[in-house]
C-alpha positions in Angstrom: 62.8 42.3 67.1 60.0 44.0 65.0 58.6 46.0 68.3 62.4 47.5 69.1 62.7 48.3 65.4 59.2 50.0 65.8 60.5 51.6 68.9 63.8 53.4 67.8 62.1 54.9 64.6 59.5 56.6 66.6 62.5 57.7 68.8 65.1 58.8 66.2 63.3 61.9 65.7 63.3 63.1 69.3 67.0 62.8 69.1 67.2 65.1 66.5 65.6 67.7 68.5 68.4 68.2 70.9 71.4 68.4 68.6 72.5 71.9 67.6 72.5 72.9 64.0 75.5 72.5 62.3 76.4 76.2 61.6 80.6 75.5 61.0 80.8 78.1 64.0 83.1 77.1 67.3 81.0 76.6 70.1 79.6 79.5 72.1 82.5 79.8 75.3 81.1 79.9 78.7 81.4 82.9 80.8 83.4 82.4 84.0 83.2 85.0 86.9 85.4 85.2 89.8 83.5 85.7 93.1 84.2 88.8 94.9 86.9 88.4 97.7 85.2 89.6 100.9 86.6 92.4 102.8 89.3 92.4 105.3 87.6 92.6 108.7 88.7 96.3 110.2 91.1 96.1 113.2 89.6 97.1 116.7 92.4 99.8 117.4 93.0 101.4 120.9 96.0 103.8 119.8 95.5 107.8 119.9 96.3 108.0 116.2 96.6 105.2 113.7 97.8 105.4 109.6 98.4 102.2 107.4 99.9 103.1 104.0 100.4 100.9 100.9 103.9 102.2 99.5 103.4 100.9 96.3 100.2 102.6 95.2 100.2 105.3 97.6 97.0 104.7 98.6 95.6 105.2 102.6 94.2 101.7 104.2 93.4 103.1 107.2 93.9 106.1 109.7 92.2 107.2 113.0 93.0 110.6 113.6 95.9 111.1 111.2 96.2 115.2 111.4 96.0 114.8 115.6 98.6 116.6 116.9 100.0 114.3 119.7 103.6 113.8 121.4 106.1 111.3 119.3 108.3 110.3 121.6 111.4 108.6 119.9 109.9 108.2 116.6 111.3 111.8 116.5 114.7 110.3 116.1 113.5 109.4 112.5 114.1 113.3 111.6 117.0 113.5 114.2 118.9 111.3 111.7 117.1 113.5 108.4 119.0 116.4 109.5 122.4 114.6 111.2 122.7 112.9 107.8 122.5 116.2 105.7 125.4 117.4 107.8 127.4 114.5 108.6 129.1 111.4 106.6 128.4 108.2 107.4 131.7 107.6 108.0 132.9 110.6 110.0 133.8 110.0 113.2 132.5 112.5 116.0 133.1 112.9 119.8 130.6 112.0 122.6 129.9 115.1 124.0 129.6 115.7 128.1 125.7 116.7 127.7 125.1 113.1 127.5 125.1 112.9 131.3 122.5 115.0 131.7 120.2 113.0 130.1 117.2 111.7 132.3 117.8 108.6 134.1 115.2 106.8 132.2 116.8 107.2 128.8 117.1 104.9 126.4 120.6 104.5 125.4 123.2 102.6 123.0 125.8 103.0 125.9 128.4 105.8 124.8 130.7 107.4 127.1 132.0 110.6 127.2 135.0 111.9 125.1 134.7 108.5 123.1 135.3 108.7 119.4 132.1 107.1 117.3 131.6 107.0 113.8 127.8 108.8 112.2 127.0 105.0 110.8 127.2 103.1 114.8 125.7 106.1 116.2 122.9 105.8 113.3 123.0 101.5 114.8 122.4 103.0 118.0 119.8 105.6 117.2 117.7 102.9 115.7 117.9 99.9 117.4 118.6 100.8 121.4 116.7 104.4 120.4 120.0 105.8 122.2 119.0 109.1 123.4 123.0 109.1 124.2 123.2 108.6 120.5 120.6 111.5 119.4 122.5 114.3 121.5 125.8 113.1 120.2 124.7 113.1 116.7 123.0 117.0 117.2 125.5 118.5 119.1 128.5 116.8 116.4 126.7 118.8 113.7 126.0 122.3 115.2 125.0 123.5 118.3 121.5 122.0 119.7 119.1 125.1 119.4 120.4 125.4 116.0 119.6 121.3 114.9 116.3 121.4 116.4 115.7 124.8 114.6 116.7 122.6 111.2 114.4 120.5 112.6 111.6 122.2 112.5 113.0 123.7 108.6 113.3 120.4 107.6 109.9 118.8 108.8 108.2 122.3 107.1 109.8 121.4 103.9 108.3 118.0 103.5 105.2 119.6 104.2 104.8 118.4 107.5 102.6 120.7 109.1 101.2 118.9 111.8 104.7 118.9 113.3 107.0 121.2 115.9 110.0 120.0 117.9 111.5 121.0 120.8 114.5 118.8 121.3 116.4 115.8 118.9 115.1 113.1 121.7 111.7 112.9 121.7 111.1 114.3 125.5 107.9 115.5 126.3 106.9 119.0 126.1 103.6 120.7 125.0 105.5 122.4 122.1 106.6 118.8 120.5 104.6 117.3 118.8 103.2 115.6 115.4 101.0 113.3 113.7 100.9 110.0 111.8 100.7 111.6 108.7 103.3 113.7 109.4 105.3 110.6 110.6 104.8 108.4 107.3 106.1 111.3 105.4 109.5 110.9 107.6 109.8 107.9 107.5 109.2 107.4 103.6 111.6 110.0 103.3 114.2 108.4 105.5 114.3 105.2 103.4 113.7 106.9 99.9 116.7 109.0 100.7 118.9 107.1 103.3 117.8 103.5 102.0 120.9 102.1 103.8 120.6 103.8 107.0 116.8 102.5 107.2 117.8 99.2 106.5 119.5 98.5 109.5 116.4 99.1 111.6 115.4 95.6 110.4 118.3 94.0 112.4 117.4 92.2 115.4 120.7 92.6 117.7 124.6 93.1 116.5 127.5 94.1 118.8 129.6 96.9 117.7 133.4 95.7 118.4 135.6 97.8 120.7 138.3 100.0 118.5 140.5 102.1 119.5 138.4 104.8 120.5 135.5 103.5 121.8 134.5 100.4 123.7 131.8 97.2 122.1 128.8 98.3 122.5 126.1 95.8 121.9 122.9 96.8 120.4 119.4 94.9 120.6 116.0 96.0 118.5 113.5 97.8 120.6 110.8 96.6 117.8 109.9 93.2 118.6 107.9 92.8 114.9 111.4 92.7 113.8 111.3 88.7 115.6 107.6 88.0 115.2 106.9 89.5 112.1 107.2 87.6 108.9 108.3 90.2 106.3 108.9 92.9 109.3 111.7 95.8 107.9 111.4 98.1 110.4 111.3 101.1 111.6 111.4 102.9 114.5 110.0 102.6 118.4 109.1 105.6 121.2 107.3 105.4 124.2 107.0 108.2 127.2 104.8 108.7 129.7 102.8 111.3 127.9 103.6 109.8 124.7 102.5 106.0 125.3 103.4 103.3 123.0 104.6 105.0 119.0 105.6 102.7 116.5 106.5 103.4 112.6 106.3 99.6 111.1 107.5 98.7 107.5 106.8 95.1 106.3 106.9 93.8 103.0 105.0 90.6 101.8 104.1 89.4 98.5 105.6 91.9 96.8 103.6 94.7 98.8 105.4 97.1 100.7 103.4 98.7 103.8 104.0 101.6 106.3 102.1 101.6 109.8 102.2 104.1 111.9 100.2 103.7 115.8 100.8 106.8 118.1 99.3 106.4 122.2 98.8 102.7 121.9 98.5 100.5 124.9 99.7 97.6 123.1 101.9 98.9 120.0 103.2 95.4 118.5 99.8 93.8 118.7 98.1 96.8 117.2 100.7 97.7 114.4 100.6 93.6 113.7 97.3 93.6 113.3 96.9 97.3 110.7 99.9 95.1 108.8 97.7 91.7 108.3 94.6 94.3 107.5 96.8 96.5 104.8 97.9 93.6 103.3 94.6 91.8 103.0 93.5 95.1 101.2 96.2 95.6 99.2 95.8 91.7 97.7 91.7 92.1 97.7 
């Protein structure tokens, strides 16, 4: 007993020299850092043109070639609708006309009929979901004579500032002299749903049928843009695709409270590739 007595008083002082001085001070706090999130691994793209925006901030994730002039194909429609809506009501109801018919056999189309009586909001249904060329003539020649909408056209894409942009007809046809860029394109498109929120919104529906009235026959409708099915979070917004063209797509998603804009002009594969810029704007946007 006397040797573990001798023991702990030669040890008691060592103990002493590990214990902080009483100062009546909280304890120092630790410093805690969060790790850097890596970043987002940049999509292998194939289209011509390519422009991923983040609505919310305004900020550019990504482009390839976003001042390239190139042909648009149906994603003209989005300003189509700019200048049919400054001059029509949603609830006006216009006549198909004849020039329909002479549309080229491989047009996309919503399935009007000559002489039939449509109201602006189905033909806007059909613009945006069949990409009804039928549709886009009916809509330009109800407000004024053709030469003189695409002439507005070209007013209207000036005044937003669009100045990669000229158009030759309301369809999206090919021709040298019609043309734009994605740049151009995300300012249409944030200026369709900024000013025609509820005519943008029904891009996001995946099929309806318009019933038969009195005036017209059912028409029924099916979404072109497959992220609309396979997307989660997938709003829209519009699909084109010619020869010259290739694969266009404007793509609006929103996830986690981001909202994001995709743009892919000349794309072999425009679903994959606008999927993939959506999963890389939104891994920036949350990095």
């Amino acid at each position: 007993m006397q040797v573990w007595a001798l023991i702990l008083a030669l040890l008691a002082p060592l103990s002493t020299m590990w214990r902080l001085p009483a100062t009546g001070l909280p304890p120092p706090k630790v410093a805690v850092f969060e790790l850097a999130r890596p970043a987002p691994a940049v999509p292998a793209i194939k289209a011509r043109a390519a422009f991923v925006l983040d609505l919310d901030a305004g900020i550019t994730l990504f482009q390839i070639d976003p001042h390239g002039r190139h042909a648009p194909a149906s994603l003209t429609k989005v300003v189509t609708a700019l200048v049919a809506l400054d001059h029509l009501r949603l609830d006006q109801v216009v006549t198909v006309p004849a020039s329909i018919n002479q549309l080229p056999w491989d047009s996309t189309r919503m399935g009007l009929r000559v002489g039939e009586q449509v109201a602006v909001r189905d033909l806007m249904e059909g613009l945006f979901l069949n990409s009804g060329n039928d549709a886009a003539i009916t809509l330009s020649e109800a407000a004024m004579p053709r030469a003189t909408f695409v002439g507005l056209m070209n007013a209207k894409v000036a005044a937003l500032g669009m100045a990669d942009t000229h158009f030759v007809n309301p369809i999206g046809l090919d021709d040298p002299g019609h043309y734009t860029s994605a740049a151009d394109l995300a300012e249409a498109a944030i200026e369709l749903t900024s000013r025609y929120p509820m005519v943008a919104a029904m891009a996001a529906t995946p099929s309806l049928t318009l019933p038969a009235t009195a005036s017209h026959h059912a028409y029924p409708l099916y979404n072109l843009n497959q992220l609309i099915r396979t997307y989660p979070g997938a709003t829209g917004l519009k699909t084109g695709w010619t020869g010259r063209a290739g694969g266009c797509l404007i793509a609006t998603a929103t996830r986690g409270g981001h909202h994001l804009l995709v743009v892919v002009l000349g794309s072999p594969r425009i679903f994959d590739e606008a999927a993939a810029l959506l999963d890389y704007g939104f891994a920036s946007s949350a990095a």
